[in-house]
PDB file of N, CA, C and O in Angstrom, chain B, residues numbered from 101:
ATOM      1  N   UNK B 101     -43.002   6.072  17.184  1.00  0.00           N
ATOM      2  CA  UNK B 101     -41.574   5.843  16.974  1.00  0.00           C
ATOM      3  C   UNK B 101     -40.895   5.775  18.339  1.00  0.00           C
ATOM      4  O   UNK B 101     -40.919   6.665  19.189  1.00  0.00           O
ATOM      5  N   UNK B 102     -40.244   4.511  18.432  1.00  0.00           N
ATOM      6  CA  UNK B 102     -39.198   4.507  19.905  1.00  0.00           C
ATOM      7  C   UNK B 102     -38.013   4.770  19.806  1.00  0.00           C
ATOM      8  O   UNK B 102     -37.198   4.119  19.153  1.00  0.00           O
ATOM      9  N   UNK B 103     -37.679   6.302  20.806  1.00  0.00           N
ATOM     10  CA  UNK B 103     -36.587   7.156  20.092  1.00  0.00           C
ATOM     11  C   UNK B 103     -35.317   6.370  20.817  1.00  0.00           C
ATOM     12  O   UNK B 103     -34.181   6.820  20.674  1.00  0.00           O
ATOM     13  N   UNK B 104     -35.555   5.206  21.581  1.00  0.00           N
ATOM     14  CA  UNK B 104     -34.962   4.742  22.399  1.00  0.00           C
ATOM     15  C   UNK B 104     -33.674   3.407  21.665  1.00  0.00           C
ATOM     16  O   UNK B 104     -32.497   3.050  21.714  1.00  0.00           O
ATOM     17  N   UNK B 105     -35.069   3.104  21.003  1.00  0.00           N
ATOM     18  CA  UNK B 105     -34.546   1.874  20.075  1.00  0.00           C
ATOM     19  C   UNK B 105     -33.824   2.887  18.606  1.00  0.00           C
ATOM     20  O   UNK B 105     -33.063   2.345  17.805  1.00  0.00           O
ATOM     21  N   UNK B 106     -34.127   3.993  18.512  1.00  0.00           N
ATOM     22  CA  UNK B 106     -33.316   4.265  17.254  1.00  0.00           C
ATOM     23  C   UNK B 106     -32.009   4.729  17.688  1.00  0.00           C
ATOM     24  O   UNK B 106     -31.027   4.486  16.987  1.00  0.00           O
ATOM     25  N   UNK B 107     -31.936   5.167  18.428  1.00  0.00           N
ATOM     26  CA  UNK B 107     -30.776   5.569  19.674  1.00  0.00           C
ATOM     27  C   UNK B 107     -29.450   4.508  19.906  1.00  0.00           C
ATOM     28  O   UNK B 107     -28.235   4.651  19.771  1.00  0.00           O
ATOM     29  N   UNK B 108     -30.222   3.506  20.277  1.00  0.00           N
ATOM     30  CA  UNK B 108     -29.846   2.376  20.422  1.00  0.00           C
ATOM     31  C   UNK B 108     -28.979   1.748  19.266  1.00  0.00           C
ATOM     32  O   UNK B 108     -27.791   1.523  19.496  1.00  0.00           O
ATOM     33  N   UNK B 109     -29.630   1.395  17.780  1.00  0.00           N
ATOM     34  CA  UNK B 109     -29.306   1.330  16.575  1.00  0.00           C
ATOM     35  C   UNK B 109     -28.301   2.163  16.220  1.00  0.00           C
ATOM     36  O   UNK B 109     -27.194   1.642  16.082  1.00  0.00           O
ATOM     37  N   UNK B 110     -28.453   3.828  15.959  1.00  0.00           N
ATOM     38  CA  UNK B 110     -27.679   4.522  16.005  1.00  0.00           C
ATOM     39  C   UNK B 110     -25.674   4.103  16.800  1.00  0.00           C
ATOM     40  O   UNK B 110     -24.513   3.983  16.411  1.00  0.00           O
ATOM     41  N   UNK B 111     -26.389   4.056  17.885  1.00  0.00           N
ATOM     42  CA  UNK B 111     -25.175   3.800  18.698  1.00  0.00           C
ATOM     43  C   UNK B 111     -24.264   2.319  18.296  1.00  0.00           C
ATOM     44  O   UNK B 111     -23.043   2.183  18.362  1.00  0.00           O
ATOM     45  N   UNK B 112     -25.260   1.324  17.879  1.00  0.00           N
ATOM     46  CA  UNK B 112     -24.104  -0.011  17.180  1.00  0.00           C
ATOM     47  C   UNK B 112     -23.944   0.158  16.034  1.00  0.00           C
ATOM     48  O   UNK B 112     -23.484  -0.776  15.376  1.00  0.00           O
ATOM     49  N   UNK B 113     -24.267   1.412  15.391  1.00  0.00           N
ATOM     50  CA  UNK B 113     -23.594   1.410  13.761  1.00  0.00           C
ATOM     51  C   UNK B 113     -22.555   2.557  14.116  1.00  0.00           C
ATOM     52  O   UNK B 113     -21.741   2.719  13.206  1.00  0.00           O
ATOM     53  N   UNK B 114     -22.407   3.247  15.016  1.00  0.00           N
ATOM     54  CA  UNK B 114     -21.185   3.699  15.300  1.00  0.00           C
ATOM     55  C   UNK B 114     -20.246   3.284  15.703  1.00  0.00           C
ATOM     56  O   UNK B 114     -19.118   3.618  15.340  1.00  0.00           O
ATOM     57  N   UNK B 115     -20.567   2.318  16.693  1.00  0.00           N
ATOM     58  CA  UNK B 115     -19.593   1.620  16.944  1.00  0.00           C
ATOM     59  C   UNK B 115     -18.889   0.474  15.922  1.00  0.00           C
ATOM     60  O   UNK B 115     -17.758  -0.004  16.005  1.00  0.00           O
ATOM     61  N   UNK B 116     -19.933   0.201  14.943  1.00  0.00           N
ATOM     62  CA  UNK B 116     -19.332  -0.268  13.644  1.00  0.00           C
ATOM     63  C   UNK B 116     -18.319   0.463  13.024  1.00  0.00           C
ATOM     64  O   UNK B 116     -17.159   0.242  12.679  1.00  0.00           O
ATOM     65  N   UNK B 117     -19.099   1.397  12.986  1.00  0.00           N
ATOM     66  CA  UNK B 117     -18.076   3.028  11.665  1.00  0.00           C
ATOM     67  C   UNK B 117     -16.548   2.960  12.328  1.00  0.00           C
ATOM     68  O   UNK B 117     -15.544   2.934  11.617  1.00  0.00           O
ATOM     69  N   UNK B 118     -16.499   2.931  14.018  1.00  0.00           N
ATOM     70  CA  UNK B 118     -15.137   3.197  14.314  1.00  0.00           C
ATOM     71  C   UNK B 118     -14.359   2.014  14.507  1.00  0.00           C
ATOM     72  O   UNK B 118     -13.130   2.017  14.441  1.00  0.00           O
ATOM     73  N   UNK B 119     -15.126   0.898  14.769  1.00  0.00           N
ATOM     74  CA  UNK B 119     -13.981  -0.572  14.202  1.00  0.00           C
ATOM     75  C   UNK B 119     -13.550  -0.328  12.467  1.00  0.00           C
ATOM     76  O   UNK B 119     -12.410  -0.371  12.005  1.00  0.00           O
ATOM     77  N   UNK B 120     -14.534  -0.129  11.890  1.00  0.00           N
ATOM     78  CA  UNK B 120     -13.891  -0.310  10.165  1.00  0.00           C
ATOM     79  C   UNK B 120     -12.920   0.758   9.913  1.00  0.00           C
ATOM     80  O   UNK B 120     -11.979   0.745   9.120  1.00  0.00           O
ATOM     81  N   UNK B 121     -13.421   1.991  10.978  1.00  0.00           N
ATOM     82  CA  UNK B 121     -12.063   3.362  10.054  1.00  0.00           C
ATOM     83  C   UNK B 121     -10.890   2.800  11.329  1.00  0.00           C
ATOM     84  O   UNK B 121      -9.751   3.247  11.198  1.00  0.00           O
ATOM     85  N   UNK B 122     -11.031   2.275  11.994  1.00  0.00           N
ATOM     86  CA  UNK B 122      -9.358   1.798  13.118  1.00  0.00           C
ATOM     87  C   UNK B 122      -9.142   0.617  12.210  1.00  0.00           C
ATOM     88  O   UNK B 122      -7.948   0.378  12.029  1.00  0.00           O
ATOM     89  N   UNK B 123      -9.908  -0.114  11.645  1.00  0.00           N
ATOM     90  CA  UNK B 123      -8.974  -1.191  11.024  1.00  0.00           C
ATOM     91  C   UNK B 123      -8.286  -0.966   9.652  1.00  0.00           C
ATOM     92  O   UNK B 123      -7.245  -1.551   9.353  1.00  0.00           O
ATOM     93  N   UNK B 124      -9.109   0.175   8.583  1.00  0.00           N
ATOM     94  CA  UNK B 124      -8.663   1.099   7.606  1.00  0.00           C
ATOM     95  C   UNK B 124      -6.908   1.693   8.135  1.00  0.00           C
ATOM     96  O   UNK B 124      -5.801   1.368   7.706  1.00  0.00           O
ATOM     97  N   UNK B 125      -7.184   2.346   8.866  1.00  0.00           N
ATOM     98  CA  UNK B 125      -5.989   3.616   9.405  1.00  0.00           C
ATOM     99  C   UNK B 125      -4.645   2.459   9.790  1.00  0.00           C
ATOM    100  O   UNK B 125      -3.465   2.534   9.448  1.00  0.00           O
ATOM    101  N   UNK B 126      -5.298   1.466  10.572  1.00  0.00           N
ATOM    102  CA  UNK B 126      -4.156   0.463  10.640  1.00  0.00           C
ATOM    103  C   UNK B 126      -3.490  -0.216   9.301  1.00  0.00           C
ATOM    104  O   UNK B 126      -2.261  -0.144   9.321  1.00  0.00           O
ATOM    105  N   UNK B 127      -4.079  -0.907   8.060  1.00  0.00           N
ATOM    106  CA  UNK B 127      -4.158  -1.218   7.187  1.00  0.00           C
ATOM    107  C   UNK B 127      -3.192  -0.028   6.136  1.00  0.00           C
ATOM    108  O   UNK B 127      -2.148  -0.302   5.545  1.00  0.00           O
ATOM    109  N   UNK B 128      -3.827   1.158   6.139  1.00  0.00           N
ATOM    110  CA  UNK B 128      -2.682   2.026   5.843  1.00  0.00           C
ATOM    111  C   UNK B 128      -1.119   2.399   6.212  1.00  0.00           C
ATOM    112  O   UNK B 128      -0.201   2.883   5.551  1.00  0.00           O
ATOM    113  N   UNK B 129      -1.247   1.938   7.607  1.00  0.00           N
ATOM    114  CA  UNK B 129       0.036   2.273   7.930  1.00  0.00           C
ATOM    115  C   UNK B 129       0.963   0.993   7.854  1.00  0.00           C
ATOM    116  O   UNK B 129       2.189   0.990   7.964  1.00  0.00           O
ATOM    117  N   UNK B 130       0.338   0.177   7.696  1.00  0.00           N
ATOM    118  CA  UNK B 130       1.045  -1.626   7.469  1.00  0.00           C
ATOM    119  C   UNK B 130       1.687  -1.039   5.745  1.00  0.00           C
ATOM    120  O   UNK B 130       2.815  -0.779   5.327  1.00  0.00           O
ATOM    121  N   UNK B 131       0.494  -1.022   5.204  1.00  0.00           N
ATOM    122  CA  UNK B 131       1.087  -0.486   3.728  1.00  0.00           C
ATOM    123  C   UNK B 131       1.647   0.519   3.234  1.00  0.00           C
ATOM    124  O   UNK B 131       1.738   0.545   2.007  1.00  0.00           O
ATOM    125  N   UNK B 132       2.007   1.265   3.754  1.00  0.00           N
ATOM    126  CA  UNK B 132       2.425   2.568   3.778  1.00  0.00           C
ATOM    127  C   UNK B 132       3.880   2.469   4.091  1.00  0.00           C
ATOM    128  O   UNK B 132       4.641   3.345   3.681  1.00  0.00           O
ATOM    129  N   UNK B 133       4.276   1.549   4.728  1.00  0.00           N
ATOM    130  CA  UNK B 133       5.678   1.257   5.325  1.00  0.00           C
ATOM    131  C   UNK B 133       6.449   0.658   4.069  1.00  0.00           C
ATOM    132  O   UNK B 133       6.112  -0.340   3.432  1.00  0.00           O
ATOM    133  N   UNK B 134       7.873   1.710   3.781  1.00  0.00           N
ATOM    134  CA  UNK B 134       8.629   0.788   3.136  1.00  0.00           C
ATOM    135  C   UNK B 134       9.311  -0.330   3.401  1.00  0.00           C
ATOM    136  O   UNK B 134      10.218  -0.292   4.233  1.00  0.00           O
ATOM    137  N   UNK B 135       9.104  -1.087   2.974  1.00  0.00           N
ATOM    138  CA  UNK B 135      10.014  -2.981   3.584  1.00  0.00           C
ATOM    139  C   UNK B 135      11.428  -2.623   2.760  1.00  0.00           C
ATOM    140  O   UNK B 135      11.778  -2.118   1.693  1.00  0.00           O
ATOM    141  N   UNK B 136      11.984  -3.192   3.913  1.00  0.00           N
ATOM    142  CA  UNK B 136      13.448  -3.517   3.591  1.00  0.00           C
ATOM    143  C   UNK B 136      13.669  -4.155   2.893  1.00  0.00           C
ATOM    144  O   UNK B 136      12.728  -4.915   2.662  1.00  0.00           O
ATOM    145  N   UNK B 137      14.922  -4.402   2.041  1.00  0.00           N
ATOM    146  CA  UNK B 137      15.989  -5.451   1.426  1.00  0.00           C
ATOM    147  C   UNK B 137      15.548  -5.125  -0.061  1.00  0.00           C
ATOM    148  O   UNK B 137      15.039  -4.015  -0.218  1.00  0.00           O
ATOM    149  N   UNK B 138      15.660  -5.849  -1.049  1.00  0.00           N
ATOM    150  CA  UNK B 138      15.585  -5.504  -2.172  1.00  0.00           C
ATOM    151  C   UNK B 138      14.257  -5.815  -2.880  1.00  0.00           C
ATOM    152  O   UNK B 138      13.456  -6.688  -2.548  1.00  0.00           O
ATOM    153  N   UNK B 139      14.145  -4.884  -3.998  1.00  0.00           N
ATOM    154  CA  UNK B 139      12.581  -5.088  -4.570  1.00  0.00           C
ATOM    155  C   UNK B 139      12.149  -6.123  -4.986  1.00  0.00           C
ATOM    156  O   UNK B 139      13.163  -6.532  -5.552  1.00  0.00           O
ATOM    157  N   UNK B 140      11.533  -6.754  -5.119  1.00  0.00           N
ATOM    158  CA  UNK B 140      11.462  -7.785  -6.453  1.00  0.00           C
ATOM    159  C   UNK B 140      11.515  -7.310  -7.677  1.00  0.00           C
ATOM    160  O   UNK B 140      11.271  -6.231  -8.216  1.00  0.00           O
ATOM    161  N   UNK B 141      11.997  -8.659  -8.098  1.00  0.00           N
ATOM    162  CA  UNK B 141      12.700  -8.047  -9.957  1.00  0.00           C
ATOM    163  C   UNK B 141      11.159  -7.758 -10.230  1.00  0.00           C
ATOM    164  O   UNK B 141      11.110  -6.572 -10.556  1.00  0.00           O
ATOM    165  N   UNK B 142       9.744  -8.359 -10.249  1.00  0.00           N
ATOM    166  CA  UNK B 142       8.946  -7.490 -10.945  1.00  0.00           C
ATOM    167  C   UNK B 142       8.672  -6.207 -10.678  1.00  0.00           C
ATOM    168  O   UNK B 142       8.702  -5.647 -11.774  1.00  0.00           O
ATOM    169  N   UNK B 143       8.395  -5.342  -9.763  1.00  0.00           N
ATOM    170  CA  UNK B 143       8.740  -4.117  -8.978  1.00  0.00           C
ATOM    171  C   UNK B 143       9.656  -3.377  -9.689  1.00  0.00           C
ATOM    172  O   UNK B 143       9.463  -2.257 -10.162  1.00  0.00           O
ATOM    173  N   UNK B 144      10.818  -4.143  -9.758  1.00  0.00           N
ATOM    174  CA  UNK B 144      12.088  -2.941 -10.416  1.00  0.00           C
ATOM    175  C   UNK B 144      11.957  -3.042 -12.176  1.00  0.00           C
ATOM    176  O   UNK B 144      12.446  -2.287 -13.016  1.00  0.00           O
ATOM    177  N   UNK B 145      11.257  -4.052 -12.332  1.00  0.00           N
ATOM    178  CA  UNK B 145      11.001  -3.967 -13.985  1.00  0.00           C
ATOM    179  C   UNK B 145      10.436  -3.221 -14.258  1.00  0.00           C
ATOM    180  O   UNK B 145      10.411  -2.752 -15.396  1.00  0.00           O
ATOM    181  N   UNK B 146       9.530  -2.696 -12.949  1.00  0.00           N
ATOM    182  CA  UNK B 146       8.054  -1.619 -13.545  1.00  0.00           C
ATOM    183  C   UNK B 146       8.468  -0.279 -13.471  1.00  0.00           C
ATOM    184  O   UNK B 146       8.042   0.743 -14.008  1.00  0.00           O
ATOM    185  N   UNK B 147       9.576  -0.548 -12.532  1.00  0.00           N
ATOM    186  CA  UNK B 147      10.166   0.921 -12.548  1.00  0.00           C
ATOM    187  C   UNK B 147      11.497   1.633 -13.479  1.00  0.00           C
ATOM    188  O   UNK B 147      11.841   2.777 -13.778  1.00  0.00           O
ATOM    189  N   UNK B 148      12.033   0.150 -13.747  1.00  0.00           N
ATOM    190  CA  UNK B 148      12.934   0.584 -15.221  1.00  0.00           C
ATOM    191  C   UNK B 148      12.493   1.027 -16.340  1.00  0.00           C
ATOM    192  O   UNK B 148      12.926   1.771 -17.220  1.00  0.00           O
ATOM    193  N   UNK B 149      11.067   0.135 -16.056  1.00  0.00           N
ATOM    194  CA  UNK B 149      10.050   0.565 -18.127  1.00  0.00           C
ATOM    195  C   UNK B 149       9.717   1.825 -18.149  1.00  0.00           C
ATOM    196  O   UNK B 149       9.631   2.449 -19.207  1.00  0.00           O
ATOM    197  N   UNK B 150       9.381   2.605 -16.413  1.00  0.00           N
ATOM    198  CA  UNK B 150       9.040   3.936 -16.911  1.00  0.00           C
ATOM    199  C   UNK B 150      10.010   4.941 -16.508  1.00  0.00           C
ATOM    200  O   UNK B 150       9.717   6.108 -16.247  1.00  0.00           O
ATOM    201  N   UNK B 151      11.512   4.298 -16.459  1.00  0.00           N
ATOM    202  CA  UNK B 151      12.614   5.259 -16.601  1.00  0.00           C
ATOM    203  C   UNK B 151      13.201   5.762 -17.915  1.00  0.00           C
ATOM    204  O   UNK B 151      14.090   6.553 -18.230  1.00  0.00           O
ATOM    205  N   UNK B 152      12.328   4.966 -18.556  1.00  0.00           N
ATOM    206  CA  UNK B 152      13.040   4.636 -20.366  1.00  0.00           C
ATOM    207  C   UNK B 152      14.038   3.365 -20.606  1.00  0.00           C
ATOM    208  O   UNK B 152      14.754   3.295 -21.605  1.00  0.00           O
ATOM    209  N   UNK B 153      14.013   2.504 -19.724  1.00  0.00           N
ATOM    210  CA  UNK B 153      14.589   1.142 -20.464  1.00  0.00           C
ATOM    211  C   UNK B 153      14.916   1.124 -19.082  1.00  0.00           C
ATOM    212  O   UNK B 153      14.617   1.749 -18.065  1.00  0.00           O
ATOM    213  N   UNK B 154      15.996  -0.289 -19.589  1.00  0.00           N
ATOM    214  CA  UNK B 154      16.540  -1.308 -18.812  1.00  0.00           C
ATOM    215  C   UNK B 154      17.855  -0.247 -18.016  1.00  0.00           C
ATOM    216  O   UNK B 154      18.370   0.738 -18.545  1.00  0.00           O
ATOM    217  N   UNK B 155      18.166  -0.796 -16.647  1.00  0.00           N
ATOM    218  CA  UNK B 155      19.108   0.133 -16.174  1.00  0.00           C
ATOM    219  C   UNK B 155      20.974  -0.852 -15.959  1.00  0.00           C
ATOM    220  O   UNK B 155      20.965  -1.598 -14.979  1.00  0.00           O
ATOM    221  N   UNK B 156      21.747  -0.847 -16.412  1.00  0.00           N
ATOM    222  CA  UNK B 156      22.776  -1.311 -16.557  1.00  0.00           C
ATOM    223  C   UNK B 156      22.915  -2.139 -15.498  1.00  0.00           C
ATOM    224  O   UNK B 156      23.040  -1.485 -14.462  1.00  0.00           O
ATOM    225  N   UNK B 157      22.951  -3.555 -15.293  1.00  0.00           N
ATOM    226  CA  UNK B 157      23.677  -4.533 -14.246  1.00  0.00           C
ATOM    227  C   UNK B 157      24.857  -4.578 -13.873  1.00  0.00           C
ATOM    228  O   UNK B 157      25.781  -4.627 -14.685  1.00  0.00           O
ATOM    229  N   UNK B 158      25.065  -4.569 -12.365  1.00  0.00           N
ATOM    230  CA  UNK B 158      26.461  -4.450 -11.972  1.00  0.00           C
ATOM    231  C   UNK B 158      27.077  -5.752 -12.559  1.00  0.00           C
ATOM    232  O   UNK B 158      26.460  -6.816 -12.533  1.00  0.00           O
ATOM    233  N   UNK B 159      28.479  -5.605 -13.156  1.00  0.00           N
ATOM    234  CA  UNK B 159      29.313  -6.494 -13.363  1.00  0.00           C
ATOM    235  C   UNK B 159      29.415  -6.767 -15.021  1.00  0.00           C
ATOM    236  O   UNK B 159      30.396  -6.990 -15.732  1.00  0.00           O
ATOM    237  N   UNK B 160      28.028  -6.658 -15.322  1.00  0.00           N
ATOM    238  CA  UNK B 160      28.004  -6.866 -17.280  1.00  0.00           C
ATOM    239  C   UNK B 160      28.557  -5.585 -18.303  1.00  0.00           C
ATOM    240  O   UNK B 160      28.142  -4.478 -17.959  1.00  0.00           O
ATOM    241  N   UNK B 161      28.932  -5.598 -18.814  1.00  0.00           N
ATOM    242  CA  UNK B 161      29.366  -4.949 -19.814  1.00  0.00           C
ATOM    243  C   UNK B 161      28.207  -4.285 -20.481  1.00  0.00           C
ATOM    244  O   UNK B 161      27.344  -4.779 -21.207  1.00  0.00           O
ATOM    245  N   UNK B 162      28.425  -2.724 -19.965  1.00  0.00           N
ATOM    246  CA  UNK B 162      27.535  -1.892 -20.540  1.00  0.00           C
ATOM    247  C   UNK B 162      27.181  -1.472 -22.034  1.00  0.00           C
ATOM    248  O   UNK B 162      26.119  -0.902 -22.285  1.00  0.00           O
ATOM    249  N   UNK B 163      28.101  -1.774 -22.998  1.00  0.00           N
ATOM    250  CA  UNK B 163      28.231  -1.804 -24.314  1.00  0.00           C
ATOM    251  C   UNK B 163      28.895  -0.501 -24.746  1.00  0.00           C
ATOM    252  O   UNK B 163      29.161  -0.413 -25.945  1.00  0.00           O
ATOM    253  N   UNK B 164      29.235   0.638 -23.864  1.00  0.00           N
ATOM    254  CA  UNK B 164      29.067   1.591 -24.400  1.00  0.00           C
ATOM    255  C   UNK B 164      30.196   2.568 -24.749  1.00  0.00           C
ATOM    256  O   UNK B 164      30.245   3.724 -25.167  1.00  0.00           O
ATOM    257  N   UNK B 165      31.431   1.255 -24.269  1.00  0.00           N
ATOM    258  CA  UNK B 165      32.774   0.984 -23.840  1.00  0.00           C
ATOM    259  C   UNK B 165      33.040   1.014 -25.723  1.00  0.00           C
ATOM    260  O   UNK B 165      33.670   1.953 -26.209  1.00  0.00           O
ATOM    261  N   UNK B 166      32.704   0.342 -26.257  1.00  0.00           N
ATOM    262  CA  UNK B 166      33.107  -0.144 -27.519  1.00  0.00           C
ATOM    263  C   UNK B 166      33.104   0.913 -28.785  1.00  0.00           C
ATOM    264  O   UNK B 166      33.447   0.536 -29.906  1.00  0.00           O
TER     265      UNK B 166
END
C-alpha cells in the first residue's frame, strides 16, 4: 500500500468537502435573506389559507359593515 498516494487522494477529496460546504453555507445565506418589496400573490395566498381565510383588501368593502 502507497501511503503516499492515499494521502494524496485523501487530500483532493478534502479539498472537494470544503468547496461543496463553502458553496452550501453561501447558498444558505443567498436564501436565507428576506427580499424586499412585496410577496407574490402566490406566497401570500399560502399564507392567508393557513391564517384561516382570505385577509380583507384595502379599499373593498369588508362586508361586515352591513
Amino acid at each position: 500500500m502507497d501511503l503516499e498516494k492515499v494521502l494524496t487522494q485523501l487530500r483532493e477529496e478534502l479539498a472537494n468537502l470544503d468547496a461543496a460546504i463553502l458553496s452550501l453555507e453561501r447558498l444558505q445565506e443567498v436564501s436565507g435573506s428576506r427580499r424586499r418589496g412585496r410577496q407574490p400573490r402566490v406566497v401570500s395566498g399560502v399564507a392567508n389559507a393557513a391564517s384561516g381565510g382570505p385577509q380583507p383588501v384595502a379599499g373593498e368593502p369588508s362586508g361586515e359593515d352591513a
